[in-house]
Backbone as CSV, one residue per row, in Angstrom:
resi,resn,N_x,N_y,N_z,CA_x,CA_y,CA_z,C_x,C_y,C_z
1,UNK,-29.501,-72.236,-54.768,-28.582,-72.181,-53.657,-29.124,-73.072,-52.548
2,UNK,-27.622,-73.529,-51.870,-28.636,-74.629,-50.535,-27.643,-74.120,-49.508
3,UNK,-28.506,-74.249,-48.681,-27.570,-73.990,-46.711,-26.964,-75.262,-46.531
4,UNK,-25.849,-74.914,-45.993,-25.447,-75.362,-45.549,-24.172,-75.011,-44.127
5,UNK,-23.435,-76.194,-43.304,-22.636,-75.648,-42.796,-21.509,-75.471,-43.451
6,UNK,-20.785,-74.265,-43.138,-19.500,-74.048,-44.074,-18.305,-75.267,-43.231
7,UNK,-17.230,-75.234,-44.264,-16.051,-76.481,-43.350,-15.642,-75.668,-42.654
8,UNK,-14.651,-76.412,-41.675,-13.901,-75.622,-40.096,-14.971,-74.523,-39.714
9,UNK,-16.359,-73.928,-40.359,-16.609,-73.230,-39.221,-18.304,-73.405,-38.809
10,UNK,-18.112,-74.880,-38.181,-19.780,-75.617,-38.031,-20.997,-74.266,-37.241
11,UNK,-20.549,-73.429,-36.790,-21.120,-72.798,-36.154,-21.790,-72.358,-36.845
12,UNK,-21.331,-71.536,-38.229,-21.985,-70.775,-39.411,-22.462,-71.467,-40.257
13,UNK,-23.872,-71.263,-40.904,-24.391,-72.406,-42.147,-24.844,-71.227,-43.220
14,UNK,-24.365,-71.346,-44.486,-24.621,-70.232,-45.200,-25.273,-70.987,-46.653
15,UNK,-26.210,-69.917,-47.602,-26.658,-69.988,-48.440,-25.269,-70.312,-49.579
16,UNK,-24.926,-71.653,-50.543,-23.786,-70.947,-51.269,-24.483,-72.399,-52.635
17,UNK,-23.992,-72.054,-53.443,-24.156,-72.518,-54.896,-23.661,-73.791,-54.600
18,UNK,-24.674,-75.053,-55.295,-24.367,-76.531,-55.357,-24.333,-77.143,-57.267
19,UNK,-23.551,-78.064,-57.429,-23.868,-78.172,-58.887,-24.743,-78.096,-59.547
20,UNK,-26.198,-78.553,-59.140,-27.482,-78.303,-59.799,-28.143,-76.851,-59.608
21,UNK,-27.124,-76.249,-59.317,-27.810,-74.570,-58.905,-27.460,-74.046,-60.384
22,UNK,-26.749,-73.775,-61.576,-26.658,-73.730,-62.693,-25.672,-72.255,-62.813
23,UNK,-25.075,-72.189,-61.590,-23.743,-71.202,-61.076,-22.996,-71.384,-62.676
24,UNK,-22.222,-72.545,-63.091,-21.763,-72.667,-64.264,-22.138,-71.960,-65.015
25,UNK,-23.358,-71.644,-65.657,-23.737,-71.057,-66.456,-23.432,-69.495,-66.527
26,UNK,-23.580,-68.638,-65.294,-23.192,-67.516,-65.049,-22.022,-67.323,-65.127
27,UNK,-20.871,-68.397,-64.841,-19.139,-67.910,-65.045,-18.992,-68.043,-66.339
28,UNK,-19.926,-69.241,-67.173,-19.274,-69.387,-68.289,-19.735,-68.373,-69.499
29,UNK,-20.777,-67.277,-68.875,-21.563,-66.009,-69.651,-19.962,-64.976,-69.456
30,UNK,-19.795,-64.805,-68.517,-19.200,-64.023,-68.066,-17.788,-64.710,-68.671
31,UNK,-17.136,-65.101,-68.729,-15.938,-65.441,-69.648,-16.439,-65.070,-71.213
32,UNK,-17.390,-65.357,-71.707,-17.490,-65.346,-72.941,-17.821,-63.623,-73.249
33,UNK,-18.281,-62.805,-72.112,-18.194,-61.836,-72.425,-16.983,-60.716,-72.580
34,UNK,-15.631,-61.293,-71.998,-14.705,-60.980,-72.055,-14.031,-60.220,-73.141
35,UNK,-13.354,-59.237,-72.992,-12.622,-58.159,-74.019,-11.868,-58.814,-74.783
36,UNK,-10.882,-59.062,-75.540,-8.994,-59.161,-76.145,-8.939,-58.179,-75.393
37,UNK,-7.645,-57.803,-74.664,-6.823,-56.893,-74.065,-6.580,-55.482,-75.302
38,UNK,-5.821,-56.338,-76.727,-5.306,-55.461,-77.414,-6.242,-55.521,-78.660
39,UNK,-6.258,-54.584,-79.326,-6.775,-54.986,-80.841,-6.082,-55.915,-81.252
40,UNK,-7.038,-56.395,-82.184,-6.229,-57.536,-83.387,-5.833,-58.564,-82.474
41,UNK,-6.117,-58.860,-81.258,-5.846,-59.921,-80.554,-7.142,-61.045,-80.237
42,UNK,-7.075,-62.633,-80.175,-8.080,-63.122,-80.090,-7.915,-63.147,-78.505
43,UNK,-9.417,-63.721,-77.944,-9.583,-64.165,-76.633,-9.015,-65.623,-76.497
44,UNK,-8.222,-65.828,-75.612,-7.762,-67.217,-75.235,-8.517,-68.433,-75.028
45,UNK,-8.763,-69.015,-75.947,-10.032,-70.238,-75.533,-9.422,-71.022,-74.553
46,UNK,-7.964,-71.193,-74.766,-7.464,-72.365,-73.740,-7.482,-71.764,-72.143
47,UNK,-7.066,-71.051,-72.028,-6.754,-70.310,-71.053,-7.754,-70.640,-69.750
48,UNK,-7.531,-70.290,-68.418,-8.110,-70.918,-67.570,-9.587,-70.092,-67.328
49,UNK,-10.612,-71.537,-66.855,-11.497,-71.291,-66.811,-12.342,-70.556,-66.083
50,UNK,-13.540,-69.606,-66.376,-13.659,-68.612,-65.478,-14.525,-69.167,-63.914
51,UNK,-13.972,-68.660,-62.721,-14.002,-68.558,-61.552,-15.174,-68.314,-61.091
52,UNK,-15.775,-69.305,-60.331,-17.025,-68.744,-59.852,-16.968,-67.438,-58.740
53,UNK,-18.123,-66.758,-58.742,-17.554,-65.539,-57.947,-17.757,-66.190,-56.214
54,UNK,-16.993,-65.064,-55.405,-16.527,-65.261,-54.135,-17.882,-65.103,-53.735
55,UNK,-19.069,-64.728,-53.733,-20.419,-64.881,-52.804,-21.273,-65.947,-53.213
56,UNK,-20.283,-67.196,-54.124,-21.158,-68.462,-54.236,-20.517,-69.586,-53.352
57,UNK,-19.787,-69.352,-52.704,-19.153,-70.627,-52.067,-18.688,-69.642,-50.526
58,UNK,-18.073,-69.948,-49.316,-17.291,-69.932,-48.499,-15.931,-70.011,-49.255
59,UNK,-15.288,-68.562,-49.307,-14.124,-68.407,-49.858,-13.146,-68.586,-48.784
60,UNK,-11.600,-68.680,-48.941,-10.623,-69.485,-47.797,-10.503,-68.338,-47.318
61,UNK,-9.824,-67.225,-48.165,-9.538,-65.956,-46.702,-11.029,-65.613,-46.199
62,UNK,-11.918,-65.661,-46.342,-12.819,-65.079,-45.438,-13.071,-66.119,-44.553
63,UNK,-13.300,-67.354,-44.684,-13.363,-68.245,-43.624,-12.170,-68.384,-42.559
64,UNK,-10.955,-68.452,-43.467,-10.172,-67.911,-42.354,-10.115,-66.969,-41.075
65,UNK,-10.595,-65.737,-41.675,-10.894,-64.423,-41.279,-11.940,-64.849,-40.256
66,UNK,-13.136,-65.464,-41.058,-14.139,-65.588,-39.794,-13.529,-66.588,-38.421
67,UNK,-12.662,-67.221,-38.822,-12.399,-68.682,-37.835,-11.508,-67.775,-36.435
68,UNK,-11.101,-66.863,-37.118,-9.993,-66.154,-36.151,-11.317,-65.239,-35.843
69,UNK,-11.766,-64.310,-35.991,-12.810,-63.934,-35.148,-13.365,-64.670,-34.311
70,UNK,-14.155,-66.132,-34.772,-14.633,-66.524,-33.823,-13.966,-67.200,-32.438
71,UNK,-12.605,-67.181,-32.822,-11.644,-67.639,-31.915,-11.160,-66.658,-30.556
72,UNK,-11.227,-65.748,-31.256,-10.839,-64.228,-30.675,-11.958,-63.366,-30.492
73,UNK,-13.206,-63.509,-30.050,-14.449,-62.761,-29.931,-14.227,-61.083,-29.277
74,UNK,-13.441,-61.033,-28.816,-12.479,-59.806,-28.421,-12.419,-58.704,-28.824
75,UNK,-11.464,-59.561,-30.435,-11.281,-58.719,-31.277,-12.527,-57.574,-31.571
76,UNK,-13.696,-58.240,-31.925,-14.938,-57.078,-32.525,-15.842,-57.256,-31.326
77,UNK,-16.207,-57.735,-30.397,-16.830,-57.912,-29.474,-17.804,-56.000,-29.062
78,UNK,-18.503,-55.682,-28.915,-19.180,-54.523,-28.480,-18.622,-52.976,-29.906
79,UNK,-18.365,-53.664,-31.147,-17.445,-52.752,-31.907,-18.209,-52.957,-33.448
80,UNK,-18.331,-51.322,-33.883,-18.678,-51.685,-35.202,-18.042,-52.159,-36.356
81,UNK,-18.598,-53.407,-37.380,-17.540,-53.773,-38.052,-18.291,-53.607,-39.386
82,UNK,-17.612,-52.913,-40.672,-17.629,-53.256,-41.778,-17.157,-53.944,-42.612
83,UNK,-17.637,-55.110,-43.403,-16.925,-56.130,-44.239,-17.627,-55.460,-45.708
84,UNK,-16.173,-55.078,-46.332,-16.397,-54.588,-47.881,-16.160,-55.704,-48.487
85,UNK,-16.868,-55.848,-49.537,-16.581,-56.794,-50.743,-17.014,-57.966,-49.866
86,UNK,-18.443,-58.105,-49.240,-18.472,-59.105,-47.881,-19.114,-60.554,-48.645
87,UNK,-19.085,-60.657,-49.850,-19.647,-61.712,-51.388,-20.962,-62.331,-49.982
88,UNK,-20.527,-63.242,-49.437,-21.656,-64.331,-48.795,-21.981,-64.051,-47.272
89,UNK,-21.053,-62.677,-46.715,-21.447,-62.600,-45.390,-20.730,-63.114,-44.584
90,UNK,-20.069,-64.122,-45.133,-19.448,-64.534,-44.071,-18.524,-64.288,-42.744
91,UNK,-17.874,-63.375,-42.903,-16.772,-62.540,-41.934,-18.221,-61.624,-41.024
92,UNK,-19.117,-60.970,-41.950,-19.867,-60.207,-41.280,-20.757,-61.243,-40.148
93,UNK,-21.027,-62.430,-40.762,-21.892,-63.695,-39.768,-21.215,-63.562,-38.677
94,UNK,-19.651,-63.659,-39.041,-18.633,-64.402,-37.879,-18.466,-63.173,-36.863
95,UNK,-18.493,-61.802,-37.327,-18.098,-60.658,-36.183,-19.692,-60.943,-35.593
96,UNK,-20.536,-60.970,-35.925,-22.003,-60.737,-35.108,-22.243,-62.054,-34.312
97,UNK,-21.933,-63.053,-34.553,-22.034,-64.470,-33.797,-20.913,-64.125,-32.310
98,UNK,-19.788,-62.994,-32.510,-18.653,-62.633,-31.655,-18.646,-61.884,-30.753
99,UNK,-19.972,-60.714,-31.136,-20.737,-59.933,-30.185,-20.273,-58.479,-30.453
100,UNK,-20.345,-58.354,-32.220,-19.894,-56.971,-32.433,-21.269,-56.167,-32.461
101,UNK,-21.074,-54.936,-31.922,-22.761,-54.290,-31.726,-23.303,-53.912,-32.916
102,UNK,-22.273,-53.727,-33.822,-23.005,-53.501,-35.499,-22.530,-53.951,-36.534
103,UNK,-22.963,-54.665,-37.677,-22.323,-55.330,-38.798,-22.936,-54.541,-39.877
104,UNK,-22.058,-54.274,-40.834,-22.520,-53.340,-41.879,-21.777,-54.266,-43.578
105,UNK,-22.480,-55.245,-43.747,-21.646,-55.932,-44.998,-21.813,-55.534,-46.283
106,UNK,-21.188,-54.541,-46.833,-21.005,-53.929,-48.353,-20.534,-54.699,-49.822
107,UNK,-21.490,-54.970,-50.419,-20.756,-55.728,-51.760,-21.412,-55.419,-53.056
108,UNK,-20.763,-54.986,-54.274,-21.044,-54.288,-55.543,-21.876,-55.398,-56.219
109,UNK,-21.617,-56.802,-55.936,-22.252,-57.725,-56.896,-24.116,-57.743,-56.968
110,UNK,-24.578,-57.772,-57.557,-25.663,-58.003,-57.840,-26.360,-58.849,-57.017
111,UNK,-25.361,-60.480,-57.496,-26.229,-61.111,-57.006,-25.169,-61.654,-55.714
112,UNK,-24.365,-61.161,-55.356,-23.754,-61.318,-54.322,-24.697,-60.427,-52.868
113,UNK,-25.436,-59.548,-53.285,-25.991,-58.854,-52.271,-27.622,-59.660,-52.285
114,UNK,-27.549,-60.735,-53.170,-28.658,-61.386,-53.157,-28.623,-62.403,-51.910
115,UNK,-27.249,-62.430,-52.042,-26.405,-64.059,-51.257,-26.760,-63.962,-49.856
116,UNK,-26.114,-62.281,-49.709,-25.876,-61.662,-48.409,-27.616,-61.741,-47.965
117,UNK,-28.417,-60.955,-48.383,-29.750,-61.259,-47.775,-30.180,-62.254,-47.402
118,UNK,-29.506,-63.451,-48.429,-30.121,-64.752,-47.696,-29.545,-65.335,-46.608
119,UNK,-28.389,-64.767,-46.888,-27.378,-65.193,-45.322,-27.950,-64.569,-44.003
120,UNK,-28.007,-62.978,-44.283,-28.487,-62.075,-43.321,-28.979,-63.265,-42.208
């Protein structure tokens, strides 16, 4: 993983997956581990390819999310905020850069809560 600044929001620079980080490898485990839905059904080889997860990159609604926070410091300003499913931190960066008195960022992924520490 490398820091960097995220786009539209120069203020924030976050830990997120670059091509030589070997991210590929983890979506393409994770597709291949995939169910058939039904019996007697194959897995779709053509079918679209699997998605890197949301705590390797600056995802659009959360940057969104953060851009309007930081626009609106108001909004969370002196207020506790929880960001569930928070993959890279980002929304949680953006309420604490805004002047919320507590950030609490919750996420099930493994290594998404790896992300978040490095963001922390």
């Amino acid at each position: 993983m490398r820091i960097a600044p995220v786009p539209a929001l120069p203020e924030i620079r976050l830990y997120a997956a670059h091509p030589a980080s070997g991210l590929w490898r983890l979506t393409h485990q994770v597709g291949q581990a995939a169910e058939p839905e039904e019996e007697g059904t194959e897995a779709d080889e053509d079918g679209p390819e699997p998605q890197p997860p949301y705590w390797a990159y600056a995802w659009a609604g959360g940057a969104v999310l953060a851009r309007y926070i930081l626009d609106r410091p108001e909004s969370v300003a002196g207020l506790r905020v929880l960001d569930l499913g928070a993959g890279s931190g980002l929304v949680g960066i953006a309420a604490a850069k805004a002047g919320a008195r507590e950030v609490l960022a919750s996420e099930i992924d493994r290594n998404g809560v790896a992300a978040l520490g490095l963001n922390a």
